[in-house]
N, C-alpha and C positions, 0 to 999 in steps of 0.2 A: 024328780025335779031338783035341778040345781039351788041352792041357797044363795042369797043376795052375795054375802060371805064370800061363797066358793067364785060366784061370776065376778065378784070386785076383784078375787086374787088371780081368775085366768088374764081379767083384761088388762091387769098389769102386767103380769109375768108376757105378755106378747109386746106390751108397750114399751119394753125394754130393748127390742128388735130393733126400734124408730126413735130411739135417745141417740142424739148424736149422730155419727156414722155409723152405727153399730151394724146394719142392715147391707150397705156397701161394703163395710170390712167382714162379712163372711161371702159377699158375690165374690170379692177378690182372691178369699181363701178356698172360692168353689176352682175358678179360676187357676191358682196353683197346683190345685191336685186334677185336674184335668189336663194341664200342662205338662206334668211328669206322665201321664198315663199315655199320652198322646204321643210324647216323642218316646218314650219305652216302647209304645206299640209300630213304631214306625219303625226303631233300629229293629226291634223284635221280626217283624212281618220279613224284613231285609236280609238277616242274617239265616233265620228261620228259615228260609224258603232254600238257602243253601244247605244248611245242615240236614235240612229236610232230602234234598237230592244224594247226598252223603250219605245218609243212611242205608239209602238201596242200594248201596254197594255192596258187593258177595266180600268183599277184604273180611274175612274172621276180626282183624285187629283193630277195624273201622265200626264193624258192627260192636264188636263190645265194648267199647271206648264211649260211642255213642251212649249205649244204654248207662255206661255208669255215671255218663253226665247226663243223663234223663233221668234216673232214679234219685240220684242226688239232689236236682232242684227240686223234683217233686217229696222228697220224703224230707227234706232241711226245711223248717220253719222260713219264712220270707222276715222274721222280727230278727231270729236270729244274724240269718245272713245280713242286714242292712246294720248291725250291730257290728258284725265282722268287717264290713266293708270301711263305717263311718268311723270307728275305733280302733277296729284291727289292723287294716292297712295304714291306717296314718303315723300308727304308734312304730308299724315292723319296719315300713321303707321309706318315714319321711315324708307322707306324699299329705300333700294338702287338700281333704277330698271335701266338699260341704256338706250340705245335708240332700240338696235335690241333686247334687253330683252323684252319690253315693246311692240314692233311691234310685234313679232313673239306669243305674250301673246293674244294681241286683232287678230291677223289673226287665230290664233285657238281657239278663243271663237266663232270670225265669223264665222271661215270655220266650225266646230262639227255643228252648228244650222243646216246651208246650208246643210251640208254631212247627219246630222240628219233627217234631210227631204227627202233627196234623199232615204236613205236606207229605212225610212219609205215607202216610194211611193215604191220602188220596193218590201219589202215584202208584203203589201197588193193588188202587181197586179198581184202575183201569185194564178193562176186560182185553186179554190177549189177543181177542181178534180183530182191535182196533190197531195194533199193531203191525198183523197182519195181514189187515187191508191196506194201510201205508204201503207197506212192500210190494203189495201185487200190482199196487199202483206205478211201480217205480221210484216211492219217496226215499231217502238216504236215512239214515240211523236219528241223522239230528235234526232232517224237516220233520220226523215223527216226532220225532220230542216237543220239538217248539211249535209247531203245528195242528198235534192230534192232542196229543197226552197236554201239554201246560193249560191248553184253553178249557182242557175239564178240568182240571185239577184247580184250576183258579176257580172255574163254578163251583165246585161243591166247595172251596175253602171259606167262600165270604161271608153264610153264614154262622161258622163256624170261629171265625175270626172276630163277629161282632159278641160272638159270647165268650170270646177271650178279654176283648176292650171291657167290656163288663163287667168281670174277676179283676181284672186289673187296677179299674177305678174303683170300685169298692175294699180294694187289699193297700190303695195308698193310705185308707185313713193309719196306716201303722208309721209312716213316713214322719209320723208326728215325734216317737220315740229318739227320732237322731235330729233334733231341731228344726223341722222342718215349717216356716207357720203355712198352715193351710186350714181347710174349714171345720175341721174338728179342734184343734188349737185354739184359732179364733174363739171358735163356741165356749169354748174351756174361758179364755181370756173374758169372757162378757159375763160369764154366771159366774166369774171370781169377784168381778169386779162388783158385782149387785148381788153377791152375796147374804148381806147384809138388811137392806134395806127391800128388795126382792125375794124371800128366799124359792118361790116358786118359777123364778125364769130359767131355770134349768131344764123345767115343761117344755116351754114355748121354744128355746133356744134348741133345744135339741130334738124336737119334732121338725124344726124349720132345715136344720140339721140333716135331717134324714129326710126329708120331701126334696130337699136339693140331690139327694144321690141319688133318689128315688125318678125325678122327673130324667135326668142325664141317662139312667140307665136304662129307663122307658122308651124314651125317643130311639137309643139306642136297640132295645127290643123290638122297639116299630121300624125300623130301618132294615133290620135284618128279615122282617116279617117277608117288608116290600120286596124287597131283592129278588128273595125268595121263589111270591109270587111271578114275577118277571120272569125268572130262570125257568119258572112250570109252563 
């Protein structure tokens, strides 16, 4: 059983949510880091989908080119590289980059590798003899492509892709590091400020914190569910 004590200090530590704006200034900062996730995943899906086709090229100097910017995103820390981006580049050539400039830059560098790979793996798990039913048909090189092979490759990518959106919005809380305010900041901002007088809203604020990326990620899990089902 809880102590009167303990229940006086949860119902403050929450009530600190609803002082003020406090409540809308983390919707807003849900809202920023969904915003960078969203257009990252959009250039991502875009570019992705071409390197993806780049891949399955026989060129020896295309395939390993590829791989060392596929190994590279994936083995460089995402803290690092948004440090390189937001500090590096501004200091080496001058360039004025902000902070959701520079996150939403290194989220689609990462996500095109990621997406890159994906698209890879699904146009070469298309079975050879859908190929060569095309042909016996009389289809040309490129109605197979866009025809046979893209409209699978687009099926199996979509759930696939909502568990990329997923990594991606849970990988901006670092976005915070190169000035960026969104909900983890926010959160930061409200348990500095009630510090004090509070010191248990660091509970509340950062549970509320985490049910926010929690429900986006979910819905997102139930979307990819449905999809799913449809394609079955």
């Amino acid at each position: 059983m809880l102590s009167s004590d303990m229940l006086d200090s949860i119902v403050r530590a929450f009530g600190v949510l609803f002082m003020g704006t406090n409540f809308i200034r983390l919707l807003g900062g849900l809202w920023v880091t969904v915003w960078i996730a969203l257009v990252s995943v959009m250039l991502s899906v875009v570019f992705g989908f071409g390197l993806g086709i780049v891949m399955t090229f026989k060129n020896r100097i295309i395939k390993i080119s590829c791989r060392i910017y596929l190994e590279f995103m994936r083995i460089m820390p995402q803290l690092v590289l948004l440090f390189v981006a937001y500090y590096g580049i501004t200091r080496a050539f001058g360039i004025s980059l902000s902070g959701e400039a520079a996150s939403i830059l290194v989220f689609t560098l990462w996500g095109t590798a990621e997406m890159g790979d994906l698209v890879r793996g699904a146009l070469e798990s298309v079975p050879l003899h859908q190929y060569e039913s095309g042909r016996a048909i009389g289809l040309t090189e490129r109605q197979i492509f866009f025809y046979i092979v893209i409209p699978q490759t687009i099926q199996s990518l979509v759930p696939l892709c909502m568990n990329l959106i997923t990594r991606m919005i849970k990988t901006t809380s670092l976005v915070v590091f190169v000035g960026v305010i969104e909900v983890v900041k926010i959160g930061q901002q409200i348990v500095e400020a009630n510090r004090l007088t509070v010191p248990t809203a660091a509970i509340a604020v950062y549970f509320v914190v985490f049910m926010m990326y929690f429900l986006v990620c979910w819905i997102l899990s139930l979307g990819a569910r449905f999809i799913e089902k449809k394609q079955k």
